[in-house]
N, C-alpha and C positions, 0 to 999 in steps of 0.2 A: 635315177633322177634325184637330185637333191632336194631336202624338204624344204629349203628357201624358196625353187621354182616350181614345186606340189604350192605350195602358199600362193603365189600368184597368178595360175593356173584357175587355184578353185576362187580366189578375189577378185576373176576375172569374169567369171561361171555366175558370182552372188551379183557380181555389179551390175550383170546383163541381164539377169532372170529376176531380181528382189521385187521390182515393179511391174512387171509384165504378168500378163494372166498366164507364165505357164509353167509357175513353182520353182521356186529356187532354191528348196530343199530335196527335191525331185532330182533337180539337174544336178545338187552336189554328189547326193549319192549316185549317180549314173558313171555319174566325171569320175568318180573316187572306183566305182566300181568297170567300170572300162577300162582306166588306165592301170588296174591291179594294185590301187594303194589299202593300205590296212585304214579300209570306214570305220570301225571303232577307234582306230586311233587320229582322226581327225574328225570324228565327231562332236564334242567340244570345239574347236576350231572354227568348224562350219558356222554353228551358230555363233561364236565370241565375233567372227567379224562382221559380222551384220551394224555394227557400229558404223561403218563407213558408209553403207547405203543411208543410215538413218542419218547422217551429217549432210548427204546430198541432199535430201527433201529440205533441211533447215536450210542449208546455204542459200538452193533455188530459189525456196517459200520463204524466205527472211523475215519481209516485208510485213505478211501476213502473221506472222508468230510477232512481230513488235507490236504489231497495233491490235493484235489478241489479247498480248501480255499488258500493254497501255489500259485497254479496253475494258478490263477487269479490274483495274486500280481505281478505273474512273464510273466504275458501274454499268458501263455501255452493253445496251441490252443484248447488241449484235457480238460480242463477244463471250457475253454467258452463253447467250445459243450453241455458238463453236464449240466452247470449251465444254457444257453440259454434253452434247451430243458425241464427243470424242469419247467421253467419259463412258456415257452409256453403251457406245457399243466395241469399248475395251472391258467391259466386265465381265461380259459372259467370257470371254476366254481366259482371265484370272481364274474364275472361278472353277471351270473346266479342269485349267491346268494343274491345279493344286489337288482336285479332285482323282486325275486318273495321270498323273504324269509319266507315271509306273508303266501304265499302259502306253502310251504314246512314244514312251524310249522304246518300248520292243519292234517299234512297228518301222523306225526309224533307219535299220539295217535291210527292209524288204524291196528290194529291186523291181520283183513281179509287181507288188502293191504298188509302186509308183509304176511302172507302167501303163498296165488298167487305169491306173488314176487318171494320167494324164490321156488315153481315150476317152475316158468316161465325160474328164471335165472339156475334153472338144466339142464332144457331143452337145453338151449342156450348154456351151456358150454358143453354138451353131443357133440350139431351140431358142434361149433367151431372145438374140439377136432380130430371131423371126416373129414371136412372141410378144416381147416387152411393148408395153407402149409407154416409153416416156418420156415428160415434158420436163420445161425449164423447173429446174427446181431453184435457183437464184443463188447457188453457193452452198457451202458447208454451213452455215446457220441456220439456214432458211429450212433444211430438210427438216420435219416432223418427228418428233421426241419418239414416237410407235416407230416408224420409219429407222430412227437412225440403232433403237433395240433390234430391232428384227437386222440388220446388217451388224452387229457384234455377233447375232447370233448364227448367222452363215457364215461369218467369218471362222469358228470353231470347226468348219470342216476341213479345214487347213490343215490340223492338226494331223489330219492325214495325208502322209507323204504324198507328194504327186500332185495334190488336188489344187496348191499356190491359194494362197492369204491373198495376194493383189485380185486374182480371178473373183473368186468367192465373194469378197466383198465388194467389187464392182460390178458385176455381174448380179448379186444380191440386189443394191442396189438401184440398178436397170428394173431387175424386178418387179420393186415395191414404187416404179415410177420414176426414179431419179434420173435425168439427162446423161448423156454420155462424161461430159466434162466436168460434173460435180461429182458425179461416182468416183470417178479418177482421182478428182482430188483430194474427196473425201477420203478413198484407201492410201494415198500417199500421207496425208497426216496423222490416219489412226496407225501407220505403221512405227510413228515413233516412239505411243506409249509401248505398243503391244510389244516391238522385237527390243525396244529397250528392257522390258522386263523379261522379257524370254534370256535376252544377255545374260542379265545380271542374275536370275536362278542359276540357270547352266553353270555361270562364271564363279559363284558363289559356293554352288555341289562342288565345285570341282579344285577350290581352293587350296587342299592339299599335295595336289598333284602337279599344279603347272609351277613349273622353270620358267627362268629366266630366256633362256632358248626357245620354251612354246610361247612365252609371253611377245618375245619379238618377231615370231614367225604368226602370232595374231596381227601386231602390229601391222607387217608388212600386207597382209591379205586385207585389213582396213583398209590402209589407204589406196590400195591398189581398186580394194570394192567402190571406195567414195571415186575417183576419176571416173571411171566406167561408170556410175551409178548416173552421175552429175552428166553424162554426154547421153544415157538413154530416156532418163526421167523429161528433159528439157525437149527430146523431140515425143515422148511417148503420146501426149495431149493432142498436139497436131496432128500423128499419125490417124490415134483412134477416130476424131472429128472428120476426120474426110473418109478412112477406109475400114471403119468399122473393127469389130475385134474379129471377122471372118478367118486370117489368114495367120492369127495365133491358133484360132479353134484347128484348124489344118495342117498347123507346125503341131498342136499338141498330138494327134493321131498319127500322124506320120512319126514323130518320135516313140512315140508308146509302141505302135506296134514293130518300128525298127529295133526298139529296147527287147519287145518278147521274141523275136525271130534271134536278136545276138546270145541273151539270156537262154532259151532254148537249144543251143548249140555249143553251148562253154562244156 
């Protein structure tokens, strides 16, 4: 297979899974690792196109980023809230990632660990589900400065393949009270500082090494990831509002242990 159609294969893989509770670093490497492509050498890649999912949430969320960005020129209190809160629970995984990054590349090629992962985190969104009790929270401003720390801070379980950033921090957030439809959107907007800086490290290490050739074979998995991204983010909100994250919790077990029974057999 050519690495033009490995490119949009796996921009098709990020588009579907970036938002969704069931890891989209998880399914790259599964993808990478089922169809027998060399995972170190699209590992880079994996993460450089995450650009295009984060263009879908701005395209979708437009609205809300101008009157953010308005909102702070003109002091408006409901837009410090946003921006403070986005802030806060993008730091704990700055700080993480600088701290043990070393550690998080190794873990990055383990297949078994994302499979476990993704039973483990079914399981967990199964209990949350049953568990959580929570109410309107009124938006991404409205959630509480404690509230939106403790969801950066769950979000750092991501860093473990399998486990998915969108879950964790929705799912976190259920947790600590937040409605189903502010959690959501809360994780669709902290996705843009968080995998924009996850880019630009990766893209930065890796300066020396990419061509002209990997540079347009990112390109293409971008834009292939932002169409897909923009057709799944736009229904994900309705979905979850009516039928719960139940039937991701049941997609993620059902893949994890179809992952150890393949894995097992190679």
């Amino acid at each position: 297979m050519s690495e033009f159609w490995i490119a949009v294969i796996l921009g098709i893989v990020e588009g579907i899974t970036e938002y969704l509770p069931v890891s989209s670093t998880g399914h790259l490497i599964l993808a990478t690792e089922l169809m027998g492509f060399d995972q170190k050498a699209w590992e880079v890649f994996n993460i450089a196109i995450q650009p295009g999912a984060i263009l879908a949430v701005i395209v979708l969320y437009w609205r809300t980023f101008w009157d953010v960005a308005k909102g702070l020129f003109t002091l408006e209190r409901g837009a410090w809230a946003f921006a403070r809160n986005l802030l806060i629970a993008f730091l704990p995984a700055v700080l993480l990632g600088l701290a043990f990054g070393g550690a998080i590349e190794l873990m990055l090629g383990n297949a078994v660990l994302v499979a476990w992962s993704l039973i483990i985190g079914g399981v967990a969104i199964l209990l949350v589900e049953r568990l959580a009790k929570p109410v309107e929270a009124g938006g991404v401003a409205a959630v509480p400065l404690k509230t939106a720390a403790w969801i950066g801070m769950v979000q750092c379980l991501a860093m473990i393949p399998g486990v998915s950033r969108s879950g964790a921090t929705i799912l976190g957030a259920m947790a600590f009270g937040v409605d189903r439809k502010t959690a959501a959107e809360f994780s669709f907007f902290l996705a843009v500082p968080t995998l924009s800086g996850a880019t630009a490290y990766k893209l930065y290490g890796a300066r020396h090494e990419l061509t002209i050739d990997d540079m347009w074979l990112i390109a293409t998995g971008s834009l292939v990831s932002f169409v897909v991204a923009l057709i799944v983010v736009k229904t994900f909100v309705s979905v979850v509002t009516r039928y719960g994250f139940g039937p991701f919790a049941w997609y993620r077990i059902g893949a994890g242990v179809a992952a150890l029974i393949w894995l097992a057999q190679k």
